[in-house]
N, CA, C and O atoms as a GROMACS GRO file, in nm:
protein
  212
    1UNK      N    1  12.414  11.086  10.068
    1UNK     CA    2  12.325  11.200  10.071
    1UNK      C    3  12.410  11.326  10.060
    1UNK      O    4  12.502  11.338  10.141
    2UNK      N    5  12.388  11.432   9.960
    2UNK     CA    6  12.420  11.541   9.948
    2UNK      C    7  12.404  11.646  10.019
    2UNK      O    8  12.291  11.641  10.067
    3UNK      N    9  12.475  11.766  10.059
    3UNK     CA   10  12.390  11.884  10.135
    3UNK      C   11  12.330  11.954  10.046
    3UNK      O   12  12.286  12.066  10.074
    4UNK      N   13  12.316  11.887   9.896
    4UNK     CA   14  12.167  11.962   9.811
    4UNK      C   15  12.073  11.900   9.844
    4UNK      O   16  11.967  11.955   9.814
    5UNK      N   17  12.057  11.732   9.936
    5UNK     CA   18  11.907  11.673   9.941
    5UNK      C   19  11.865  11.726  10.023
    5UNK      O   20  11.742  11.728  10.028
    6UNK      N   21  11.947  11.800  10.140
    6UNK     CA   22  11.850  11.838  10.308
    6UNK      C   23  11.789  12.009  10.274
    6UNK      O   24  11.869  12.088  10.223
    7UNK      N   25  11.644  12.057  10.308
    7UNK     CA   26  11.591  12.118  10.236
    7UNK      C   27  11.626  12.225  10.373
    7UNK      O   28  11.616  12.187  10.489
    8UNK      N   29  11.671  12.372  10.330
    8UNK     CA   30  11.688  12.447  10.450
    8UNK      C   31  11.616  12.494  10.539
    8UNK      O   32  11.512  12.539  10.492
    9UNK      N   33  11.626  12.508  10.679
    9UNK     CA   34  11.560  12.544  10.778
    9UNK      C   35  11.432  12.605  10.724
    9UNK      O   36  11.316  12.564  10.730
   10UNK      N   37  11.493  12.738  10.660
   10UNK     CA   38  11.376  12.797  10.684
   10UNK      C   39  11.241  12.850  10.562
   10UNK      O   40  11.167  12.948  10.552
   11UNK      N   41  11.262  12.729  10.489
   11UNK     CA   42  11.164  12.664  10.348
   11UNK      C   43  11.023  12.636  10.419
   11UNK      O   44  10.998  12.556  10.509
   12UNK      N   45  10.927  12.739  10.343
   12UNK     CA   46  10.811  12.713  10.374
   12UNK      C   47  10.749  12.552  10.339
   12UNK      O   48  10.792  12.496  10.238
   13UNK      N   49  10.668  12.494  10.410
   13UNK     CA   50  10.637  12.379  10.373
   13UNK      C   51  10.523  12.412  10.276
   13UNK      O   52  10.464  12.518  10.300
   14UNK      N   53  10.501  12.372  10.218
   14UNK     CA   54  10.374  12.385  10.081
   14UNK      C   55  10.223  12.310  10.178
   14UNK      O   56  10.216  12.207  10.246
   15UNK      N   57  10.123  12.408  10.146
   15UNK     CA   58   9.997  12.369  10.202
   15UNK      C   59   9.933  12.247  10.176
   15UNK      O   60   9.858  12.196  10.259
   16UNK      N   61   9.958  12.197  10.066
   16UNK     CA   62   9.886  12.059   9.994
   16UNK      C   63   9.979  11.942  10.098
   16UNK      O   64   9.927  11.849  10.160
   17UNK      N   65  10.099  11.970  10.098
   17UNK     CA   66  10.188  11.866  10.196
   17UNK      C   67  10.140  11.869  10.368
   17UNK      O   68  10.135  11.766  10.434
   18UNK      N   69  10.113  11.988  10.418
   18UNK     CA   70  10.080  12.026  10.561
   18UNK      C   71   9.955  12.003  10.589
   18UNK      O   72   9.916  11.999  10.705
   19UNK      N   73   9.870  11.983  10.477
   19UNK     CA   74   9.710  11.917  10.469
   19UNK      C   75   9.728  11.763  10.516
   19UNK      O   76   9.684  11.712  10.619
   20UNK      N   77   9.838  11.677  10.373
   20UNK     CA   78   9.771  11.599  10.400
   20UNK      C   79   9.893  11.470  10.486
   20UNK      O   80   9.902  11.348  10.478
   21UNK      N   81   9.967  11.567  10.561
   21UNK     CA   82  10.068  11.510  10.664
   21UNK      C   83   9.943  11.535  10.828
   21UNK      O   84   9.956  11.483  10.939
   22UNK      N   85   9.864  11.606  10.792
   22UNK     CA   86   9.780  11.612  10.907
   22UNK      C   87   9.656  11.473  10.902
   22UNK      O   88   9.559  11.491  10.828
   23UNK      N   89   9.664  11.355  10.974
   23UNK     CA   90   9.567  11.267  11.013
   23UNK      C   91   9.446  11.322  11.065
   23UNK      O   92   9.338  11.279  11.024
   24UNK      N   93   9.451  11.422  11.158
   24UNK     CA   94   9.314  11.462  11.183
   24UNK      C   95   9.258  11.556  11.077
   24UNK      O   96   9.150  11.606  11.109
   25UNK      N   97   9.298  11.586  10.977
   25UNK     CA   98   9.241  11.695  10.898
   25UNK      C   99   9.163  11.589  10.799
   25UNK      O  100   9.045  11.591  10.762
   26UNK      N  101   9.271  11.492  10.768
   26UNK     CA  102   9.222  11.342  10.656
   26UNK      C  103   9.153  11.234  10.735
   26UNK      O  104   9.158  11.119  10.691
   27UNK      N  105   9.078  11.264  10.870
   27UNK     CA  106   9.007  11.157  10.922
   27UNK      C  107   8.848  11.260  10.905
   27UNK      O  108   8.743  11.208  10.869
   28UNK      N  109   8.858  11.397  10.935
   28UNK     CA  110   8.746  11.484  10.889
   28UNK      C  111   8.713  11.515  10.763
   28UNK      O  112   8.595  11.538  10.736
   29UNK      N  113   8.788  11.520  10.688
   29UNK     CA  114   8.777  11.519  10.524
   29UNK      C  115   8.673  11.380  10.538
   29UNK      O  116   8.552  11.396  10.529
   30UNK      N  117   8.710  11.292  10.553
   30UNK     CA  118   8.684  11.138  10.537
   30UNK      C  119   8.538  11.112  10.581
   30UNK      O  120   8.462  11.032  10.524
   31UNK      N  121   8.513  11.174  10.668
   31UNK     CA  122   8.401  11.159  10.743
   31UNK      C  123   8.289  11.262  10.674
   31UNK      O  124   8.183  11.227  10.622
   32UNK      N  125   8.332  11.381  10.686
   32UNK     CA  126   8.279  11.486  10.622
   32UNK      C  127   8.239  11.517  10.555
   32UNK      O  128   8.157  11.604  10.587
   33UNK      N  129   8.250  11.477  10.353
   33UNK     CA  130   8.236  11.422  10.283
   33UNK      C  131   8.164  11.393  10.226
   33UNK      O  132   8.104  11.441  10.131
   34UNK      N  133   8.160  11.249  10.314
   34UNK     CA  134   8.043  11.138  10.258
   34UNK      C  135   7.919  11.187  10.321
   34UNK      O  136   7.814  11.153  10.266
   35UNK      N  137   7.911  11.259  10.424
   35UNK     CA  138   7.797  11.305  10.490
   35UNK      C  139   7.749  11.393  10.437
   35UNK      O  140   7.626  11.385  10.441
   36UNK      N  141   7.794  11.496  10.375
   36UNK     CA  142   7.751  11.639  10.333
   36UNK      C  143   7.721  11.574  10.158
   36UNK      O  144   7.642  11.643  10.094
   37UNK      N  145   7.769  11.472  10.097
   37UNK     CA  146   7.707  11.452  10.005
   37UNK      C  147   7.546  11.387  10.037
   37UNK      O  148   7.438  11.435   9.999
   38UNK      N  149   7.572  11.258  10.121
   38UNK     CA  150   7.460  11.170  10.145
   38UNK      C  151   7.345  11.342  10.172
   38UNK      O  152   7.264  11.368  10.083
   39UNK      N  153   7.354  11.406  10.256
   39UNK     CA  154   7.269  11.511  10.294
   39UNK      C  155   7.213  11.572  10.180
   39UNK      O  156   7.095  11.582  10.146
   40UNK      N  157   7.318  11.614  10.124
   40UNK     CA  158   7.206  11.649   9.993
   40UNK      C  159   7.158  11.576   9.904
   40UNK      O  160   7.063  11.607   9.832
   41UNK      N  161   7.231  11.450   9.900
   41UNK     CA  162   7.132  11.375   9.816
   41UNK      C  163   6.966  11.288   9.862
   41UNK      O  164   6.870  11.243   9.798
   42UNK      N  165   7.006  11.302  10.009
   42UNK     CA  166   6.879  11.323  10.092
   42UNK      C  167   6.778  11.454  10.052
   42UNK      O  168   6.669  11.432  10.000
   43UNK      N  169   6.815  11.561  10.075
   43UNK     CA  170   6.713  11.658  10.008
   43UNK      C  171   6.690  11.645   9.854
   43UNK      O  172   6.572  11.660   9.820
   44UNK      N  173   6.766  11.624   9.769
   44UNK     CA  174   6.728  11.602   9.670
   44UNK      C  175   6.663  11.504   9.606
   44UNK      O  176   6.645  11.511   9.484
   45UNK      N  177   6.618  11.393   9.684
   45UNK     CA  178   6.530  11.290   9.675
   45UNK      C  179   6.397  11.349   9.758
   45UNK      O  180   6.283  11.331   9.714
   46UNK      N  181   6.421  11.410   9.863
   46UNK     CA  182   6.298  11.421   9.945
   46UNK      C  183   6.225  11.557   9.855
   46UNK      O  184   6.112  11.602   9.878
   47UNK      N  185   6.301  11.599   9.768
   47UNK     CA  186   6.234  11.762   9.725
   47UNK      C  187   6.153  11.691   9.576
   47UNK      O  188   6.038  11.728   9.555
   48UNK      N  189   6.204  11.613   9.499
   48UNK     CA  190   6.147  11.518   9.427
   48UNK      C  191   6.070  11.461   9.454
   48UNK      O  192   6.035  11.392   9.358
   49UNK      N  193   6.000  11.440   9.558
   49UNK     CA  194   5.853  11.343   9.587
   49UNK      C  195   5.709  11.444   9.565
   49UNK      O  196   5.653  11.530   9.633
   50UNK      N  197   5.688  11.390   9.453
   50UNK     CA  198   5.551  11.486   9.380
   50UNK      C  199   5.433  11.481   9.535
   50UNK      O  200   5.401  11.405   9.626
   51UNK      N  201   5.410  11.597   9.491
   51UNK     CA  202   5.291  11.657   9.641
   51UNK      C  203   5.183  11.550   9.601
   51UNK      O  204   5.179  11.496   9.491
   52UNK      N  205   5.086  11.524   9.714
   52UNK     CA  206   4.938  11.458   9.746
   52UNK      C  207   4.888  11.526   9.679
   52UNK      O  208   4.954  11.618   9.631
   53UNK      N  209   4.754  11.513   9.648
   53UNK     CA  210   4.663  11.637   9.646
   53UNK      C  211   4.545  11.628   9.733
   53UNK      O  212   4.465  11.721   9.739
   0.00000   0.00000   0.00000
């Protein structure tokens, strides 16, 4: 290993890496998601049901 591979102290970490090194951020993504799609595809089935008369 080189002292060009070790990245210096004080190197911002990049946001896309600090996202998805976070487990709780990718267990709410995960969850989150599928719910907020299912939800609207819930209203958008329920807004589609032609009125009685």
């Amino acid at each position: 290993m080189s002292p060009h591979d070790v990245p210096p102290e004080n190197e911002e970490i990049p946001f896309m890496q600090r996202l998805l090194d976070n487990p709780f951020i990718l267990l709410f993504l995960g969850v989150a998601s599928p719910a907020v799609l299912y939800l609207i595809w819930g209203i958008m089935e329920i807004v589609s049901i032609p009125l009685g008369k």
